[in-house]
N, C-alpha and C positions, 0 to 999 in steps of 0.2 A: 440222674436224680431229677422227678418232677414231682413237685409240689400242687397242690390245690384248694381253696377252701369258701365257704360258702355260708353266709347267714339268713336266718328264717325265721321273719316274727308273727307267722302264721300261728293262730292258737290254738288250732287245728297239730297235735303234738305228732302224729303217723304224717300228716300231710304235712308239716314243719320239716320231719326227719328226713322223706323220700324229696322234698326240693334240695336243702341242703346237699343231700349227700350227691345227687344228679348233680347238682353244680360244680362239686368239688370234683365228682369223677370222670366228667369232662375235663378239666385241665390235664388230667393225666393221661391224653390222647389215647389209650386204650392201654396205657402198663398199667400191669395190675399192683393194687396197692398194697402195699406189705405191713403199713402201720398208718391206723385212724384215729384222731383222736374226736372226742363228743363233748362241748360244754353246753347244759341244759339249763334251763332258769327252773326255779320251787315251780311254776304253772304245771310243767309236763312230767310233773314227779307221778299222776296218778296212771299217769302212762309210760314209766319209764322199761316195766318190763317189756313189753311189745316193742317199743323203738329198739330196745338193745336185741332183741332177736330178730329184727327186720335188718336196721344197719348191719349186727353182724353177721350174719345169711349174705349181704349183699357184697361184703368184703372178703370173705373167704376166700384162701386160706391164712389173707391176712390177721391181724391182730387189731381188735379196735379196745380203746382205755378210751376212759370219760369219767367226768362227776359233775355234779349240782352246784350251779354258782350262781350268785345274790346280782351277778351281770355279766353279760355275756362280749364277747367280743368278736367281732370278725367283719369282712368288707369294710374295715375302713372307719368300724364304728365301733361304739362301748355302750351298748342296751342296759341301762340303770334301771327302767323297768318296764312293765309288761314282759308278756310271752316273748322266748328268746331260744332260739340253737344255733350253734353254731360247731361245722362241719370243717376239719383241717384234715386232708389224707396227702402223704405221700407215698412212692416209689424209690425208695431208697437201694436200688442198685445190687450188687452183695452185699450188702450189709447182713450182717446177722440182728434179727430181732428178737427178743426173749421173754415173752414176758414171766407176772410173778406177782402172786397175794400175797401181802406180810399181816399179821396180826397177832397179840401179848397172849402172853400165855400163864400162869400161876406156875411156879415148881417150888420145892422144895428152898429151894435158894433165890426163891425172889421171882417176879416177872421177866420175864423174857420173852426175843421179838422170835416168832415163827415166820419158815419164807424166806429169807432175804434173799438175793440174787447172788450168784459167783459173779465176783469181778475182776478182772486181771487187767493185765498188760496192753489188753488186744481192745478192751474193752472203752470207747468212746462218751458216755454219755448215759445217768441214769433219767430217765422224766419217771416223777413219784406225783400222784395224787392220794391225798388220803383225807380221812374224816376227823373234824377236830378233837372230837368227844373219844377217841379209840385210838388214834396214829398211837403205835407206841413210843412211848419217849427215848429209847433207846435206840431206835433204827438209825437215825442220821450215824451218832455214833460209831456204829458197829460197821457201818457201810466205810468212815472214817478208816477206822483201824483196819478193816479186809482190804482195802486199797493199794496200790503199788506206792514205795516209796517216791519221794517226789510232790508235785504236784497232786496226787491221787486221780480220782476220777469226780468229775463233776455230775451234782446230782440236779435238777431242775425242777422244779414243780409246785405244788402247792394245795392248799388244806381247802377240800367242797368247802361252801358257804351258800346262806338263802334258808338254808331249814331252819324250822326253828325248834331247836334242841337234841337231845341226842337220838341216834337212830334216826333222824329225818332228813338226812343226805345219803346220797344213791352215788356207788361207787362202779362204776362198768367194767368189766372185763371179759373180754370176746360175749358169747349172748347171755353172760351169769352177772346180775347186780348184786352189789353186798353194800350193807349198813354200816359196817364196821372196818377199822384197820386202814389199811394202804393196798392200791393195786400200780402197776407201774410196768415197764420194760427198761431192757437192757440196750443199747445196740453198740456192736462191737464188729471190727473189721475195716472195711476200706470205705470207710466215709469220715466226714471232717464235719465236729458240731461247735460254732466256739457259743462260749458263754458269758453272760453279760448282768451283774446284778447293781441298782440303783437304789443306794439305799436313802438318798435325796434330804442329804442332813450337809448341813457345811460347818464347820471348828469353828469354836469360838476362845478367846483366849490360848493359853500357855498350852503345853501337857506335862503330865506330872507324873514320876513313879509313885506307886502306890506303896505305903512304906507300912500299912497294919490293914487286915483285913480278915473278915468273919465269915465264909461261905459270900452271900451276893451284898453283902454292908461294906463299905469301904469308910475304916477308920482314920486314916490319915492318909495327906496326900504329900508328898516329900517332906513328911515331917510336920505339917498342920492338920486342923481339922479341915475337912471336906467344907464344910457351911462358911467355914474361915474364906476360904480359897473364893467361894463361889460369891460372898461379899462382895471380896476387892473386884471380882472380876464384873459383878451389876455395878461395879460403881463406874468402871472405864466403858459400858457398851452404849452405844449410840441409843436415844430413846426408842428406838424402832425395833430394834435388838432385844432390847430389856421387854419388850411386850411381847417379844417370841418366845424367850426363854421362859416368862411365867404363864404360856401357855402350853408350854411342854419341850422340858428340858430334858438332855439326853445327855450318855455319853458313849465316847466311842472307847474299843480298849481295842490295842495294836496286837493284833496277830503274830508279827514276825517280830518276835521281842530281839531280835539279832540287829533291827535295820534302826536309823537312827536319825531318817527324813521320813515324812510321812504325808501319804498322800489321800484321796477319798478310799482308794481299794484297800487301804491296808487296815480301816478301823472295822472291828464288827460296832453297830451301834445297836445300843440296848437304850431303856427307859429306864430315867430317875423313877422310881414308884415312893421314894418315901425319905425322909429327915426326923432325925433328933436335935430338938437344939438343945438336950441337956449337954449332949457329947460331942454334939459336930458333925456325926457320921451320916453316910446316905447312904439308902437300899438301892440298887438298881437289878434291872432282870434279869442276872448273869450270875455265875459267882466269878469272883476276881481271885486273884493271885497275887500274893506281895512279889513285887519287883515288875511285874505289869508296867504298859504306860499304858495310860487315861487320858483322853482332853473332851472336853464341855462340846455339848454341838446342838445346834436349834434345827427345826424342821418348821418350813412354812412352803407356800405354793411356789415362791422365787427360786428358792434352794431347792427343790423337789425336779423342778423344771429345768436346772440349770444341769443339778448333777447326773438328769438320763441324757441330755445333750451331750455332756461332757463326755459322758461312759460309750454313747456311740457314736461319738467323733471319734473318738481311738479306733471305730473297726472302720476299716476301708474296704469295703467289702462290694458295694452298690453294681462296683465295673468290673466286668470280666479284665483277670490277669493270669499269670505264668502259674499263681497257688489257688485259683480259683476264685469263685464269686459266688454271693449271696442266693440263693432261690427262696427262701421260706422263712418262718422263724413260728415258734410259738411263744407268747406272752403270760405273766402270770404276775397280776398288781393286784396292790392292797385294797382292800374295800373300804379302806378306810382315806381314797386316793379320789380320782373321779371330781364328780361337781362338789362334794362335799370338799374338798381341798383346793383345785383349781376355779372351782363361780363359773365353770364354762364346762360342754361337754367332748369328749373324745379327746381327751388333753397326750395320754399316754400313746395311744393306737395315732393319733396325727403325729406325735413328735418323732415315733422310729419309723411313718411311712415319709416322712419330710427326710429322714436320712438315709433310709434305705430303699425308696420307691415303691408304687403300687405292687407288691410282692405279697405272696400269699402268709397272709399273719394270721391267727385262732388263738383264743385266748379267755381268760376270765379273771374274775376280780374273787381274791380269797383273801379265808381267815386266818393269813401264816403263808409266806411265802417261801419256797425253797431256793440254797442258790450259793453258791462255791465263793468263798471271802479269804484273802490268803492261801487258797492254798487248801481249806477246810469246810465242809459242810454243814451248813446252817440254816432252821429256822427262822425266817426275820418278821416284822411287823414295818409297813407303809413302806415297802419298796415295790421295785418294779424286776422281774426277772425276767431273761430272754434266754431261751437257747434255737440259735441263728443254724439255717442247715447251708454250706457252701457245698457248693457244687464244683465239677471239677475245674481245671485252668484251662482256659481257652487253647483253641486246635494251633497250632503253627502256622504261621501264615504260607 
């Protein structure tokens, strides 16, 4: 497996794409590369057809996937704005590559996703980009249920950003752009991808079974009202606390409703969007289930910072060993992350080259992040997702 990847803030969008791609396709000392990926800033949209026929001409027979993002990532940095590309290509061995356009459909019984990939047993890893305005709602899903029992398969990715409104994000696949839907690959066989999502929220207070609930309203929380619960709890949090949560309060609901200690990976976190104080109850972005557990949790730049640390101290990945080592990784954080959250720039691309070293990373900032929670696939908002490509285990001494 060789990895490579290359950023270019030339405004010049042909001459942005052939620097990039030169630079990445040197690291791959002459294997040719079987999967490219492309992240392009709104500047080079009016040139995106030609880049997509130049890069993929130049990749052939590989597979190059791309879309449009509000910033770009790659060497090390996070381009917030001006002109940006940036070029990630690897060599992935046998690997099987596959790719696949998904997009809704109208029937008789409702919308439905057109496309999705076969997945099986064999099957390592999906990377999905799509457009915010079209992804269909149903795909994470349906990819859920096709899944082998078990952990299923982990999907990665995340939603173009930078247009402004529908149809104004550019979706790549090998030399064809699309406005609409999802494009993505499969890869499956003898490669190792792990995966890594940060949703950079930390618990606050108890948690609580949910004991009445309306689709995403959660009416009582073991027996009180929601607004009840969340009183006593402003009344115990530290001043500094209480100004995080009435800056945006969240909650997390546990996945593995079986387990009965709970750690960052096991909440999905969703957002408070709303309160009744006739009744008590609060809307959040999810629907809930009665017998669920729930607990309260804030996001601010501490928490944010601490919980991608966290997530990639757990991989040891940096040193060659017996199960192999790191070579690559692609990134995919919220646009809603960056200086606007952090006050400083390249907060996310500095914090996993600090723990996995100068190693070839590409990436963007999106509207919706993709990224395996439990066990299950999900759309998130203000996390950070990785999928990390290891390579094999060092020779025998």
């Amino acid at each position: 497996m060789r990895i490579g990847s290359a950023l270019s803030t030339n405004a010049n969008s042909l001459e942005a794409a052939r620097e990039a791609l030169g630079r990445a396709l040197a690291a791959l000392d002459g294997a040719p590369p079987g999967l490219t990926v492309l992240f392009h800033s709104a500047h080079h949209l009016p040139s995106i057809d030609q880049i997509a026929e130049s890069v993929a001409s130049e990749v052939s027979p590989g597979v190059l996937l791309g879309c449009t993002a509000q910033a770009v990532v790659g060497d090390g940095r996070e381009v917030e704005e001006g002109p940006a590309l940036s070029v990630w290509t690897a060599h992935l061995g046998q690997a099987a590559i596959e790719p696949f356009a998904i997009a809704s459909a109208e029937t008789e019984r409702g919308s439905t996703t057109l496309g999705l990939p076969a997945v099986n047993d064999d099957t390592r890893v999906v990377i999905l980009l799509g457009d915010p305005y079209s992804f269909p709602p149903d795909a994470l899903a349906q990819l859920n249920a096709a899944a082998s029992e078990g952990q299923g398969v982990p999907v990665i990715g995340g939603m173009a950003s930078g247009g402004r409104g529908p149809g104004r994000h550019a979706l790549l696949l090998n030399g064809q752009v699309r406005a609409f839907g999802g494009v993505g690959v499969t890869l499956s066989g003898p490669i190792r991808i792990e995966t890594l999502v940060s949703q950079g929220c930390r618990p606050i207070g108890s948690s609580y079974i949910v004991t009445a609930a309306e689709e995403n309203v959660i009416l009582s929380l073991a027996g009180s009202p929601p607004l009840e619960r969340l009183r006593y709890l402003f009344s115990e949090l530290s001043p500094e606390d209480r100004l995080r949560a009435e800056r945006g309060l969240h909650v997390g609901i546990v996945i593995d409703e079986y387990r009965t200690e709970f750690g960052p990976g096991d909440f999905l976190i969703r957002n408070v969007i709303g309160a009744d104080e006739a009744s008590g109850a609060i809307a959040v972005g999810d629907r809930v289930r009665v017998g669920q557990t729930v607990q309260f949790h804030i996001r601010d730049a501490s928490a944010a910072d601490e919980d991608l640390r966290s997530a990639l101290g757990v991989l040891d990945l940096s040193r060659p060993t017996d199960s192999g080592s790191l070579v690559g990784a692609l990134m995919f954080t919220c646009n809603g992350r960056g200086l606007h959250l952090f006050g400083a720039p390249d907060h996310d691309i500095g914090t996993v080259r600090a723990s996995i070293g100068p190693l070839p990373v590409a990436g963007m900032f999106c509207a919706g992040e993709i990224g395996p929670v439990g066990g299950q696939n999900f759309l998130h908002g203000f996390t950070a997702s990785l999928a990390l490509f290891v390579g094999p285990g060092k020779p025998p001494d």
